[in-house]
C-alpha positions in Angstrom: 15.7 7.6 -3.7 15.4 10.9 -1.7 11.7 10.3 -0.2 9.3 7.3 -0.9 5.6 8.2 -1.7 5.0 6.0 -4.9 6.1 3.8 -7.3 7.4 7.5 -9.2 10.5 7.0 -6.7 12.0 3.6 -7.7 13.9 3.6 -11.1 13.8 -0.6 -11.0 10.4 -2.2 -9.4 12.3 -5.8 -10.0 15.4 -4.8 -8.1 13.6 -3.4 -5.3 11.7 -6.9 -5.0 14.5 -8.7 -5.2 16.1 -6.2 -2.5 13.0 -7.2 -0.3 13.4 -11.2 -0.9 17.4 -10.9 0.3 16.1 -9.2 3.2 13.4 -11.9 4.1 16.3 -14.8 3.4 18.9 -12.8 5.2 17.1 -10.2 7.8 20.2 -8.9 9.2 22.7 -8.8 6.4 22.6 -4.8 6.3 22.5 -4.4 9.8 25.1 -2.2 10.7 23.7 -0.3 7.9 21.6 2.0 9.8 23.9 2.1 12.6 23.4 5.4 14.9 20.6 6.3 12.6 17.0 7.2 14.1 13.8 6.8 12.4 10.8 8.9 13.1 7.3 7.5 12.9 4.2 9.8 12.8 0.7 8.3 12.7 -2.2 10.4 12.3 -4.4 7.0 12.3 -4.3 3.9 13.2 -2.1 1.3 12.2 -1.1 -2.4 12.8 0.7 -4.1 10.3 2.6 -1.3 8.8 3.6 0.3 12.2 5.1 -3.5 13.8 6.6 -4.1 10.3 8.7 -1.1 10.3 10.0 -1.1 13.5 10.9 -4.3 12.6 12.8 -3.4 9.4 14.5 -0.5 10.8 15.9 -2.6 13.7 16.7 -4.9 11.3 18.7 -2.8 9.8 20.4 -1.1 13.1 18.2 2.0 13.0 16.3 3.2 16.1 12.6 3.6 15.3 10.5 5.8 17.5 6.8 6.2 17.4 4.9 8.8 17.8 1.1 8.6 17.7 0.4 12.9 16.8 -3.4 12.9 17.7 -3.0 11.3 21.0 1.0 12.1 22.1 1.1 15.8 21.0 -0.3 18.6 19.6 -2.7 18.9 16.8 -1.1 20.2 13.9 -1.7 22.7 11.3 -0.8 22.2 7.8 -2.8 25.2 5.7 -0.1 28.5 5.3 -1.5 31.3 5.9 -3.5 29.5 8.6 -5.0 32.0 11.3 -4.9 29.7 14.2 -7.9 30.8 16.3 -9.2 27.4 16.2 -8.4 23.7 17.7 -4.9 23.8 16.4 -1.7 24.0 18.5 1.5 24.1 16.7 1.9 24.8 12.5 4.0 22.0 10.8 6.0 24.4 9.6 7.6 24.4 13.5 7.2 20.5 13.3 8.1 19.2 10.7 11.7 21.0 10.6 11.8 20.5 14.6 11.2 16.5 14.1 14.2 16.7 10.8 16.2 17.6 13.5 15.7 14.6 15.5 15.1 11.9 12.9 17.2 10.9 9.7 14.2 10.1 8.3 10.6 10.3 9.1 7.8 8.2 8.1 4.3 9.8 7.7 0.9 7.7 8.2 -1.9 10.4 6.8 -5.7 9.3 6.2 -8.1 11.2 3.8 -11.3 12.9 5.4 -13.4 11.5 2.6 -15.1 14.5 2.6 -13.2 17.0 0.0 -11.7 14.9 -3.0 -9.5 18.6 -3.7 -8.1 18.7 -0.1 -7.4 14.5 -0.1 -5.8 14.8 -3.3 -3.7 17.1 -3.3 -1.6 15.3 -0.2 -1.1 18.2 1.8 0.2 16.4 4.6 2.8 14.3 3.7 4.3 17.4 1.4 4.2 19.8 3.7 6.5 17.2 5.8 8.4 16.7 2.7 9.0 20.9 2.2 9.7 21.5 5.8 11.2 18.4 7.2 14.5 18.6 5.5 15.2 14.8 6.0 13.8 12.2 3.6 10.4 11.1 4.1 8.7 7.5 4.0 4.9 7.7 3.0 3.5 4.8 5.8 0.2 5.4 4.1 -0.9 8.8 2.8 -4.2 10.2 1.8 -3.9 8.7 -1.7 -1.6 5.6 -1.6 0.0 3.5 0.5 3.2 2.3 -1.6 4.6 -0.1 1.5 1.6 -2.4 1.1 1.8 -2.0 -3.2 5.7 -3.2 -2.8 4.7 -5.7 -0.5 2.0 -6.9 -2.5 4.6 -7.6 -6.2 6.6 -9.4 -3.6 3.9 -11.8 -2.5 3.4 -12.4 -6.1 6.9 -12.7 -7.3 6.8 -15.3 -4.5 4.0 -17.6 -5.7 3.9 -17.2 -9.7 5.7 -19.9 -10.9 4.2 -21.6 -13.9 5.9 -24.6 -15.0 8.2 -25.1 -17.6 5.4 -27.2 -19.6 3.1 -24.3 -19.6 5.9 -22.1 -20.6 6.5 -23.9 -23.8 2.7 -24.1 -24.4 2.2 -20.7 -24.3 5.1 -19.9 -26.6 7.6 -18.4 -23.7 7.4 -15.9 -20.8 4.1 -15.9 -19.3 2.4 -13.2 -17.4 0.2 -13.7 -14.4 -3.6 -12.4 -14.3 -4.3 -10.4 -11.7 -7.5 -9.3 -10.7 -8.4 -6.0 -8.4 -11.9 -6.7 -7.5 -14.3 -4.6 -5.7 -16.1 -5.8 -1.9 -18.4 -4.8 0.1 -18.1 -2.8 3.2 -19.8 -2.0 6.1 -18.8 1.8 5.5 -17.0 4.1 3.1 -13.4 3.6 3.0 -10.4 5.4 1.0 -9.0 4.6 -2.5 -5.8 4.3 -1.2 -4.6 0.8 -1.7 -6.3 0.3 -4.6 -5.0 3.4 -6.0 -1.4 2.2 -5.1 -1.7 -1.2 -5.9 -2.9 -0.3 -9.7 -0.1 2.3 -9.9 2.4 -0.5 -9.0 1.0 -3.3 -11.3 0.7 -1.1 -14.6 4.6 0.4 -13.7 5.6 -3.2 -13.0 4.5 -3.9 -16.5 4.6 -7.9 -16.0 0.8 -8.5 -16.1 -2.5 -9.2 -17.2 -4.4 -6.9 -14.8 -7.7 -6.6 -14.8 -10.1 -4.5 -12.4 -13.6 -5.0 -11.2 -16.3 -3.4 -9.7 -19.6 -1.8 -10.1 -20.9 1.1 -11.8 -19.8 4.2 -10.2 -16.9 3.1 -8.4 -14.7 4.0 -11.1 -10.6 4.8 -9.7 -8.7 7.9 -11.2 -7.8 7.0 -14.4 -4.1 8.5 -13.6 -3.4 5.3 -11.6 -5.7 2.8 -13.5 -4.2 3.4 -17.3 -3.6 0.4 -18.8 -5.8 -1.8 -16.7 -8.7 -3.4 -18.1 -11.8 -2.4 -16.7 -14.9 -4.5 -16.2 -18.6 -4.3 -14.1 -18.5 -7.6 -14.5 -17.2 -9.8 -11.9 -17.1 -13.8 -13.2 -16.1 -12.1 -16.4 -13.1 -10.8 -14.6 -12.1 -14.0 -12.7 -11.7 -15.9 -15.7 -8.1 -17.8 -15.6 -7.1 -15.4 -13.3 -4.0 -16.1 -11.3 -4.4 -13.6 -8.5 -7.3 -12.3 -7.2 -6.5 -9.1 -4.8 -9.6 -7.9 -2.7 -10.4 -4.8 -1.6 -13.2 -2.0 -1.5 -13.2 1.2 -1.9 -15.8 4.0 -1.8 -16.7 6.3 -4.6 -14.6 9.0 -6.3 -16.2 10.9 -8.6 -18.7 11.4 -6.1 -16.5 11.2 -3.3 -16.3 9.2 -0.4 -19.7 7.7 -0.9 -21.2 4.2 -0.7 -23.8 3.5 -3.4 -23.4 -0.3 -3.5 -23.2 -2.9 -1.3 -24.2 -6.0 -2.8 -22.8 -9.0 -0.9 -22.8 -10.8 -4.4 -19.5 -9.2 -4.6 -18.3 -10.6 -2.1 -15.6 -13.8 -3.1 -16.4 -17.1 -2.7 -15.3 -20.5 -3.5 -17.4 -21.1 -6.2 -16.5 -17.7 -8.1 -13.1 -19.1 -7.8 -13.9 -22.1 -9.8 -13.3 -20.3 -12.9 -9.5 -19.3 -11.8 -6.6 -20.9 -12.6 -6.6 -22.1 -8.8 -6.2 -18.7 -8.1 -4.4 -17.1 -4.8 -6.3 -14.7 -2.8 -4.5 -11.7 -1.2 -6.1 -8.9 1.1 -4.1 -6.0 2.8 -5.5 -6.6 5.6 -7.8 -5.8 8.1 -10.3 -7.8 7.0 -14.4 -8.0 7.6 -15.0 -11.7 7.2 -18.2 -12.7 5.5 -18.3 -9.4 4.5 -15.4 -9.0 2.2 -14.2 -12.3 2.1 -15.8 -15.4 3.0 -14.3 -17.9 6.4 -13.9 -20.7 3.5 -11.8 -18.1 1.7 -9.6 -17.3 4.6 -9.3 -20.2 5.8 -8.8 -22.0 2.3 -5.9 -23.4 0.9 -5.6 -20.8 -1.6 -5.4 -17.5 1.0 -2.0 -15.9 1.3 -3.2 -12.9 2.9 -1.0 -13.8 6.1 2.2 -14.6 3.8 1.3 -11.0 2.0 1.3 -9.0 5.3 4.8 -10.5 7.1 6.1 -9.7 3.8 5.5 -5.8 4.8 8.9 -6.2 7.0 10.9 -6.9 3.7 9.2 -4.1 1.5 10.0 -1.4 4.4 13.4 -2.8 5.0 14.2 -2.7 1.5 13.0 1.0 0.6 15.0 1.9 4.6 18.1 0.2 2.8 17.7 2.4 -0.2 16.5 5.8 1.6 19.7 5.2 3.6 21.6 4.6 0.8 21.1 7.6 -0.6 21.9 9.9 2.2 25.4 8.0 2.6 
């Protein structure tokens, strides 16, 4: 693995998990592994749970993380070529990013889309002008696009808590596959496709499920990371048996970045949940409460949304192991 942007970069999504689980029952097992090795953290936004995580997993693994928050430590960058630079940027990435290669062994990038040109948001300029002038490997800690950390995380959590027994096994004639359900929320504003994006791309490469997404009309993902989902408008239709219900909203892409719906119908409760097969509930996290997800929710037995984020220590320090790896 020479950077780590998507799911494209693991040749074995099972092996990576089961990377991660070692990890979580033995945190320090590697940790000489990263021994006089330095890893570089660039945020352009915000960031909780994937920041603390990977500090975490690096130190885990004997790396030094340092953080380095770009709009408020140091310059603002410049990532067009051929960029006149007349304006409110300082310092081209092309200086940067080959500058910070020469510090770090490998750098993690945390971009955010604009929402405001679907072209410019897509194409991921950021993170691969990082990637063409950095000259070290490069972690995506959230890019315009996806955010493959939380998607890794995410299988984990569900490899974790799919277990059907061995009486429903032989009922259903052998291996069963979990339902999981991507379903739409409401939001108080617009907010990226990225995790859902990710989390679709992971699910239809991990190939080990029933997945089914939900939403209403017009907020339709690109079809390049939703093929071979099953796609519904309708939201107790979608809930039916489902073993996993993962919430999340996201704002419009075909007409980018907007919001045209907010019905708080969508929103999950406990009685949409009565026709799941006792299903779990997962959230990446931050979460508006009686917005996205009801306080009986939450606080039910049937959340694991905290289980789901601590397991974002084991997903970084099993891609770090790997990244580091390959560089040896």
């Amino acid at each position: 693995m020479k950077n780590f942007l998507s799911v494209n970069e693991v040749s074995n999504i099972d092996s990576l998990i089961a990377d991660a689980l070692a990890y979580k029952a033995d945190p320090f097992k590697d940790s000489a592994l990263g021994n006089r090795k330095r890893l570089g953290m660039l945020f352009l936004n915000p960031s909780m749970r994937t920041r603390i995580s990977t500090q975490i997993a690096a130190k885990n693994l004997g790396m030094d993380p340092i953080v380095f928050n770009v709009g408020q430590d140091g310059w603002t960058l410049e990532f067009e070529d051929e960029a006149i630079m007349s304006g409110n940027t300082v310092e081209h990435v092309k200086e940067a990013a080959p500058v910070l290669g020469k510090y770090f062994d490998i750098l993690g990038v945390r971009t955010f889309p604009s929402l405001q040109n679907k072209a410019d948001d897509y194409s991921e300029l950021y993170i691969h002008q990082f990637i063409k002038y950095a000259g070290v490997p490069i972690l995506s800690l959230e890019s315009a696009t996806l955010h493959p950390l939380q998607s890794l995380t995410d299988l984990i959590t569900i490899s974790e808590n799919w277990n059907p027994s061995p009486l429903f096994r032989r009922r259903a004639g052998g291996e069963v596959k979990p339902k999981i359900v991507l379903t739409w929320a409401p939001h108080v504003k617009a907010l990226p496709q990225c995790v859902a994006n990710s989390f679709s791309q992971w699910v239809t490469a991990w190939g080990q499920a029933d997945f089914v997404i939900t939403h209403p009309e017009d907020y339709e993902l690109d079809e390049k990371f939703t093929k071979g989902a099953t796609i519904t408008h309708n939201q107790d239709e979608a809930l039916q048996r489902a073993d996993f219900v993962y919430v999340k909203n996201w704002s419009t892409y075909k007409d980018y970045g907007k919001i045209y719906c907010n019905d708080p119908e969508w929103m999950l409760t406990t009685e949409k949940l009565a026709v799941t097969n006792n299903a779990k509930i997962m959230h990446c996290l931050p979460v508006r409460r009686n917005v996205e997800l009801s306080d009986e929710i939450l606080d039910g037995p049937n959340s694991i949304v905290t289980q789901q984020a601590g397991n974002r220590v084991w997903a970084a320090q099993a891609v770090l192991a790997e990244l580091l790896k390959s560089e040896q």
